[in-house]
C-alpha positions in Angstrom: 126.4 84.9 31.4 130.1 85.0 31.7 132.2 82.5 30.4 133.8 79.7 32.1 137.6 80.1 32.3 139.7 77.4 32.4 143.3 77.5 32.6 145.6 74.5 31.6 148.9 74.0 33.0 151.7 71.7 32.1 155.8 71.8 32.9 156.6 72.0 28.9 154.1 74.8 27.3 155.4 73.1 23.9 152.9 70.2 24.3 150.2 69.0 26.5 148.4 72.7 27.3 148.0 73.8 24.0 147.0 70.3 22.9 144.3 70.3 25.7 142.9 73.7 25.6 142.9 73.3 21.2 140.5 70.3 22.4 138.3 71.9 24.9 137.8 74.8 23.0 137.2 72.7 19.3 134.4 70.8 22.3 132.5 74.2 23.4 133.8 77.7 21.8 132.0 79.6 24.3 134.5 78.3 26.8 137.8 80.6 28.1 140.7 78.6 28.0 144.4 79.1 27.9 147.6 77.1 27.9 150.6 78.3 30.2 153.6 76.3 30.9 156.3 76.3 33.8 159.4 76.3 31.7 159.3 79.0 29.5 159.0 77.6 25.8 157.9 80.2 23.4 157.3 77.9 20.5 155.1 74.9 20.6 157.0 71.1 20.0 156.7 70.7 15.7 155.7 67.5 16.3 152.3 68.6 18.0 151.5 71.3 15.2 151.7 68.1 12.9 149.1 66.1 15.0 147.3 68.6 15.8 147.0 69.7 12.2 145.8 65.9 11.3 142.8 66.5 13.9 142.4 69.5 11.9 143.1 71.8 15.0 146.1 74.6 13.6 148.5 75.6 16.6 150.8 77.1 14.1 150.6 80.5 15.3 150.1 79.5 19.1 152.7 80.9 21.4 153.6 79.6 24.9 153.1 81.3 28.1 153.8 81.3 31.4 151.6 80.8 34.6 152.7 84.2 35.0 150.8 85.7 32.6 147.9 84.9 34.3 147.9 85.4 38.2 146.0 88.8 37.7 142.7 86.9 36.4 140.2 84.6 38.6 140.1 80.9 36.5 136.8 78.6 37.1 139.3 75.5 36.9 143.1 75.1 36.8 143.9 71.7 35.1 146.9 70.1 36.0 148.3 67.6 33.4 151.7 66.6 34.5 153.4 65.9 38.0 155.6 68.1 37.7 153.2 71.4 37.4 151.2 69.8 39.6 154.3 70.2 42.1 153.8 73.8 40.8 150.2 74.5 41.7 150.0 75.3 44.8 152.2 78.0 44.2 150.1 79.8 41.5 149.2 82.7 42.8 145.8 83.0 40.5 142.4 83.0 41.8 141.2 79.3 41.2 137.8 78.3 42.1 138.7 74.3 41.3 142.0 72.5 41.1 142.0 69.3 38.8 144.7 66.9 38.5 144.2 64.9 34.9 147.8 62.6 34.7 149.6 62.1 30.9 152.5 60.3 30.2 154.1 62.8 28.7 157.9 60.4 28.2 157.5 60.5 24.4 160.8 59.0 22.9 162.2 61.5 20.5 164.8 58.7 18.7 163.5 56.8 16.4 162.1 56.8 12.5 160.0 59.5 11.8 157.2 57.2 11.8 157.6 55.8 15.5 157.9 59.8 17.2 154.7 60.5 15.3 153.1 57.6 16.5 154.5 58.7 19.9 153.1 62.0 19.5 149.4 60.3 17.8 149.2 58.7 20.9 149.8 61.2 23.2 147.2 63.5 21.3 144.3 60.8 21.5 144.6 60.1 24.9 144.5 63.9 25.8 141.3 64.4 23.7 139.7 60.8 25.3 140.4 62.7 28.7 140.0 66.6 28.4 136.7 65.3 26.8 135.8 63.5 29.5 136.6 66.5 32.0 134.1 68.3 29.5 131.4 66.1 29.8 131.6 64.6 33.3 132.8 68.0 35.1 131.4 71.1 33.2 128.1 69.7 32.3 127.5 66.3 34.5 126.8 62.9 33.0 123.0 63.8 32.6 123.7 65.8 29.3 124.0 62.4 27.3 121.1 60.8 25.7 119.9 57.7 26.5 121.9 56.1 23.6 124.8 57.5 25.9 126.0 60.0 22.9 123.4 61.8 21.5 124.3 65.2 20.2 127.7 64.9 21.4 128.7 62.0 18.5 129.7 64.7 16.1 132.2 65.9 18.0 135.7 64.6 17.2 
């Protein structure tokens, strides 16, 4: 059985992407999924390697990509995580089975103590993994996967 190939798109490939596909792939490793950004940042925000790193997820030696570097494969789902690629999306020229829209506020305040950007950043990174792991549950495998305690084997996962 092939994998399932998910792409994730964002406008600043520093940030949201590679904190969403680093969550969807810690949730099932057997999925395909990349990170590309519309701007083309080739080194991922410092601040998301630290929160990442305290969910235990290393993006250290991630790169950033563009959609680009993608049109020539087919993709299961394109995720969408900010208005502005999702102003991009119907110009990606890839072959996408489903389109996806999932919103973040992605207006993190870079003034401030150290303590308040992280907190900015902490934030940012939780709600991402409360909603890419919802897309996991409720869109690649339906609702009917849970147990009747509404967790079941999923409660290990972070």
């Amino acid at each position: 059985m092939e994998k399932i190939k998910i792409l994730i798109l964002d406008n600043n490939n520093g940030r949201l992407s590679h904190m969403g596909a680093a969550f969807l792939h810690s949730f099932d490793k057997e999925l395909y999924v990349r990170p590309a950004g519309i701007k083309n940042e080739h080194n991922i925000d410092h601040c998301v390697i630290k929160v990442m790193k305290d969910s235990g997820i290393d993006l250290s030696n991630e790169k950033g990509l563009t959609p680009k570097e993608y049109t020539s494969q087919n993709w299961d789902y394109l995720i969408i995580i900010n208005n502005c690629a999702n102003a991009f999306s119907p110009v990606f020229k890839g072959m996408v089975l489903n389109r996806i829209y999932i919103n973040f506020n992605d207006d993190i305040k870079q003034e401030g103590s150290g303590e308040f950007i992280h907190h900015e950043y902490t934030t940012l990174r939780d709600e991402i993994r409360t909603k890419i792991f919802d897309f996991y549950l409720n869109t690649l495998y339906g609702k009917d996967i849970l147990g009747s305690d509404g967790c079941s084997d999923w409660c290990d996962i972070p």
